[in-house]
N, C-alpha and C positions, 0 to 999 in steps of 0.2 A: 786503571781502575775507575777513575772519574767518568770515563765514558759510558764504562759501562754499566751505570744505572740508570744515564738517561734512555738508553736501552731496553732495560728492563721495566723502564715504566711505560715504554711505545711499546711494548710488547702485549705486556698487560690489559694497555688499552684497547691493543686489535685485539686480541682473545674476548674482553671482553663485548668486544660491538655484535657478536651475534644474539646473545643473549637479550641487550636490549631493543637490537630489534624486534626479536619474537615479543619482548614485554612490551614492544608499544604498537606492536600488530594486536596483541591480547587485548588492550584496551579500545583501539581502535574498533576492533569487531564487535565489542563487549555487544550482547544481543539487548536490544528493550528502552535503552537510554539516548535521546540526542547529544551529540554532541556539542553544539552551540544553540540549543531552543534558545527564541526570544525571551525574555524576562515576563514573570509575570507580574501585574499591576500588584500593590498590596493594598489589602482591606478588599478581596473581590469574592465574588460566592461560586466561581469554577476555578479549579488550579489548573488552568489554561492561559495562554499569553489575551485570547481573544477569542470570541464567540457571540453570536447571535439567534433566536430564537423565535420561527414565524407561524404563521395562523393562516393554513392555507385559505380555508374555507371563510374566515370573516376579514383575510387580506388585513391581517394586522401583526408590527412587531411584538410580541410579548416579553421578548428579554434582550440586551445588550450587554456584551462587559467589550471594550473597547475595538468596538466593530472596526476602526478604521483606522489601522495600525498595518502598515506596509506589511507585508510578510512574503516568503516564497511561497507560492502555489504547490510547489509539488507534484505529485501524480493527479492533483485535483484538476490539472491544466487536461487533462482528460473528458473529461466533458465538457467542455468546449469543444475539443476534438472530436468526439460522438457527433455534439451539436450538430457542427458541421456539412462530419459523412451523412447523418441524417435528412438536414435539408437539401444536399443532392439526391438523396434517394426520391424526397416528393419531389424535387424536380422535375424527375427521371431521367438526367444524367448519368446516374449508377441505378444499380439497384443492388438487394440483400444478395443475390446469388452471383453477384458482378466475379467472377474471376481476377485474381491478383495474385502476382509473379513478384514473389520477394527479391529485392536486391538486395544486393551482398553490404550496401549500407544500411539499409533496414535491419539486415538479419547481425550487423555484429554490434546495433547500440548495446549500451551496456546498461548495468540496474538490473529494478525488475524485469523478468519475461517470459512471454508466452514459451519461448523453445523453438519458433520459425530458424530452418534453413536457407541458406541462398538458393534460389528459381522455387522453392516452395512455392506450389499454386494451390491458393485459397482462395474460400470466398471472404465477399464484407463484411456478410455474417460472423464469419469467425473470426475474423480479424476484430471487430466489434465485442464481439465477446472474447476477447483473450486480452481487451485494453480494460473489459468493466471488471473480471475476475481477477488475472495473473496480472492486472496493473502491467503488463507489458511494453514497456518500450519499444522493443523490438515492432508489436504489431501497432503502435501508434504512430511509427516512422514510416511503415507500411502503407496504413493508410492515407496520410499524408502525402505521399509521393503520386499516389494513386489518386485522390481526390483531388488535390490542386496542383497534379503536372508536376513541380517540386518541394522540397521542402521552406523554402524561402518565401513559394508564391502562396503556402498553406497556412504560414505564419501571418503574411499578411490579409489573408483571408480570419483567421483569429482573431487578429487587433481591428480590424473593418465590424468584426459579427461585434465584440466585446465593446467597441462604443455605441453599435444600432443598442445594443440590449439597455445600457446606459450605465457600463462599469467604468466610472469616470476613474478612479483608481487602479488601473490595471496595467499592464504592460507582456507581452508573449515574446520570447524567443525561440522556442522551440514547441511539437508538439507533445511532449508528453510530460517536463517538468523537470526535467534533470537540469542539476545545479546552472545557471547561463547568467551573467552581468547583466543587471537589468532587468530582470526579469521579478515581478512582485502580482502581489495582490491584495485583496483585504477581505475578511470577513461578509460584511456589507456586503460586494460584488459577487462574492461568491455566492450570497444568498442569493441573490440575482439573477447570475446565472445559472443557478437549479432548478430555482422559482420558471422561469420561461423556461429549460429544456423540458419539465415534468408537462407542463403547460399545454406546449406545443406537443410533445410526444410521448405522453405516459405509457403507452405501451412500451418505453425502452427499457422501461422497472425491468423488466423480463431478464435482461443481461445483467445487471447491478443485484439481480435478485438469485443469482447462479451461483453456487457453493465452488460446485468444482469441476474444474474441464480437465479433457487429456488429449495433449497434441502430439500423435505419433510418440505414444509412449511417454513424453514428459508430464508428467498429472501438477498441476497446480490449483492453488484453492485460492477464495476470497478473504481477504484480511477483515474484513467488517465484522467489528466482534458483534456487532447486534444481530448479526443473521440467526436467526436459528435458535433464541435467546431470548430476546425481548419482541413482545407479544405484537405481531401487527408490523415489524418492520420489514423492509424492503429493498432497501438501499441507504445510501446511494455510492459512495467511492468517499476509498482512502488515499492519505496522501502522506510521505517523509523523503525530504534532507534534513543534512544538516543543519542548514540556515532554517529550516521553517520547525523543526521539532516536529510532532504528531499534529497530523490533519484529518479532518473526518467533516464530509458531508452525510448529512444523515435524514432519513425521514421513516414515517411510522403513522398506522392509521388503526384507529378505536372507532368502532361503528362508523359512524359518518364524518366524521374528525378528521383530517390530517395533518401532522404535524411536520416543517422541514426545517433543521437546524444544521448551522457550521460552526463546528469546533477548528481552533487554529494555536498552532505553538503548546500541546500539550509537551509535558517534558517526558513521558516514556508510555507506552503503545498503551500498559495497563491503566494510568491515569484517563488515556484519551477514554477508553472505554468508560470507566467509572462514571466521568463525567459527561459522557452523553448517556446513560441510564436514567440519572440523575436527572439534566435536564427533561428528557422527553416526559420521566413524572413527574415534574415539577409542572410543565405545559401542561401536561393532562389534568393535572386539579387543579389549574386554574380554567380549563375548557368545562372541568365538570365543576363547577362552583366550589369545588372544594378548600381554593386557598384564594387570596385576596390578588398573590402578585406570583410572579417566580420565584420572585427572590425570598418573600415569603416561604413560599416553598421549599425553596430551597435549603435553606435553616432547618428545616425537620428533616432534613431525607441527608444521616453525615453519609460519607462517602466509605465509610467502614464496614457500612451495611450489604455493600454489593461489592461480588463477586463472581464476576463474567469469565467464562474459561474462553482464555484467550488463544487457545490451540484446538477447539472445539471443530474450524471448517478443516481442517489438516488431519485430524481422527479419520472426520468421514472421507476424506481424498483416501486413509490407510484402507479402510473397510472397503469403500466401493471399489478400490481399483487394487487391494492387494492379491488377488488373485488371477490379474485381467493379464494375458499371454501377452498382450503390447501396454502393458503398466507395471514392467520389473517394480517389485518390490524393494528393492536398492534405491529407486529414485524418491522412493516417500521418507523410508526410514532405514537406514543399512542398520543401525543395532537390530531392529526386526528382522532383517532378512539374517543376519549372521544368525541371531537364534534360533532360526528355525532350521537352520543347515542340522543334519542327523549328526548324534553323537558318535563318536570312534568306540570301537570295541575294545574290548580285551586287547584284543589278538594285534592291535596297529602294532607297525612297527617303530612308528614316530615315538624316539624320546621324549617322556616330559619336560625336558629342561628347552628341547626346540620347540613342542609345544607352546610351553610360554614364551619363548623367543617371539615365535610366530605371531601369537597375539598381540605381542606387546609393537610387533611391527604394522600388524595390522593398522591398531590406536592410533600410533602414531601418525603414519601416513592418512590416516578416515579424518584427523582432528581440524588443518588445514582447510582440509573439502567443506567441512560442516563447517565450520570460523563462516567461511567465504560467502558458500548456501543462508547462513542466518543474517547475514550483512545484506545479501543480495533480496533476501526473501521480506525484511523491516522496511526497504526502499519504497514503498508501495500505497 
């Protein structure tokens, strides 16, 4: 008898470890929240870890909250990578139509992604545009391999361009931002680095400024809640892990004006947006004499006031592509596509009680897939 309750409580145990796996998968996925953002400063006027705010046009800072606070880069390490492909293109080394034959390393990083297959032949263009929209790792491995021969020697081509620019704070191990030792950035730098890509190649607004692509059927959209939203913007690229929380390089132009701000370590996607609304009004009346400082500014404008839909570029991926013959309607939204399937008549002979069996099978197995899709799709 003595044995056998130590038994029954190893029993109990396994019984219970499934359970708390799904409960710490649940949390794990939980969509909108970082799970380690940096702390934010207290007594600051962004609920951000860090951010910066620039004056393209009279080449002056207008705001700081702790510009130069290490942080991960994130998907921000992306332009840099643009950077790059771009100045081989004036080289003419490559160019926009250059041909690229994905490899089976490219096509299986993980994160965000375009949807590239193994030996998929693209161009740089696309490839380009599926790193500014679907934050793609997949197509920033791509092109990395492509532009500098391998991934090792493209990194080192990053850390070479990122001290010419003068990110004296920086460090690249890979190119697109996924979680690597050692690998950081700051605020500051990152201004930096926009500040010169915008510079050098303002026409690459063009890709940072694209809602939504579809590659072979997979439709992905741009996470920058200011697309389509706030008046005048443009770009430029979002950025999440863990370690960094919400990242948003941003800019936006009012008549002759441009503004280009980095947000860093916001604690959930909605915040980050808030608070770059916020900033860019703040900048703007101080551009238009309206307010003395930012931070000024900032004091008037709470954060309660705005309300950015933040599923807004993911609508129009449903719209423009729910009816496109190679953009199944499954891949944007399966609750929409189930609904639209024809009601059963009278006449089926399906029991109701399979009926809901069915459904409730369905749920189940769709709930998984979406966990995973919303985990994969916040990386960005």
């Amino acid at each position: 008898m003595t044995r056998f309750f130590p038994r029954l409580k190893y029993s109990a145990l396994l019984s219970s470890l499934p359970l708390f796996f799904i409960v710490l998968c649940m949390a794990l996925l939980r969509p909108g929240t970082a799970l380690s953002a940096p702390a934010i400063p207290q007594h600051v006027s962004l609920g951000t870890c860090s951010a910066i705010l620039y004056d393209l046009d009279h080449d002056a800072i207008l705001f700081e909250q702790n510009a130069d606070q290490h942080i991960a880069p994130a998907s921000l390490t992306k332009v840099l990578s643009m950077f790059l492909a771009m100045d081989q293109i004036r080289q003419g080394t490559v160019s926009l139509d250059s041909p690229v034959i994905v490899s089976r390393a490219a096509a299986r990083t993980g994160g965000s992604r375009m949807g590239l297959s193994e030996k998929d032949n693209v161009t740089l263009e696309q490839l380009l545009m599926g790193m500014a929209v679907s934050s793609g790792n997949d197509a920033s491995a791509a092109v990395a391999e492509f532009v500098g021969g391998s991934t090792p020697a493209f990194v080192n081509m990053m850390n070479a361009k990122a001290q010419a620019l003068g990110m004296r704070d920086s460090q690249f191990r890979n190119p697109h931002g996924l979680p690597a030792a050692g690998q950081y950035t700051t605020a500051r730098d990152m201004l930096t680095l926009a500040r010169a890509y915008l510079q050098t190649y303002p026409d690459a607004l063009r890709f940072h400024n694209t809602h939504v692509i579809n590659h072979k059927g997979r439709v992905t959209w741009n996470k920058n809640p200011l697309l389509g939203q706030y008046p005048g913007a443009d770009g430029l690229k979002t950025g999440w892990v863990n370690a960094s929380g919400y990242n948003l390089i941003f800019t936006a132009s009012h008549g002759s004006k441009r503004l280009l701000a980095v947000i860093m370590g916001a604690p959930d996607s909605r915040t980050r947006g808030v608070e770059a609304f916020r900033l860019l009004d703040a900048g703007f009346q101080v551009c238009d004499n309206r307010a003395a400082s930012v931070v000024a500014a900032l004091d008037c404008l709470p954060a309660d006031q705005y309300r950015p839909d933040m599923r807004k570029t993911a609508r129009e991926a449903r719209l423009t592509y729910a009816s496109a013959d190679d953009a199944p309607v499954k891949k944007l939204s399966k609750g929409k596509a189930q609904a639209s399937k024809p009601k059963q008549t009278a006449k089926s002979k399906t029991p109701p009680k399979k009926k809901e069996a069915a459904k409730a099978g369905v749920k189940q197995k769709s709930a998984p897939d979406q966990a995973a899709r919303r985990a994969a799709d916040r990386a960005s």
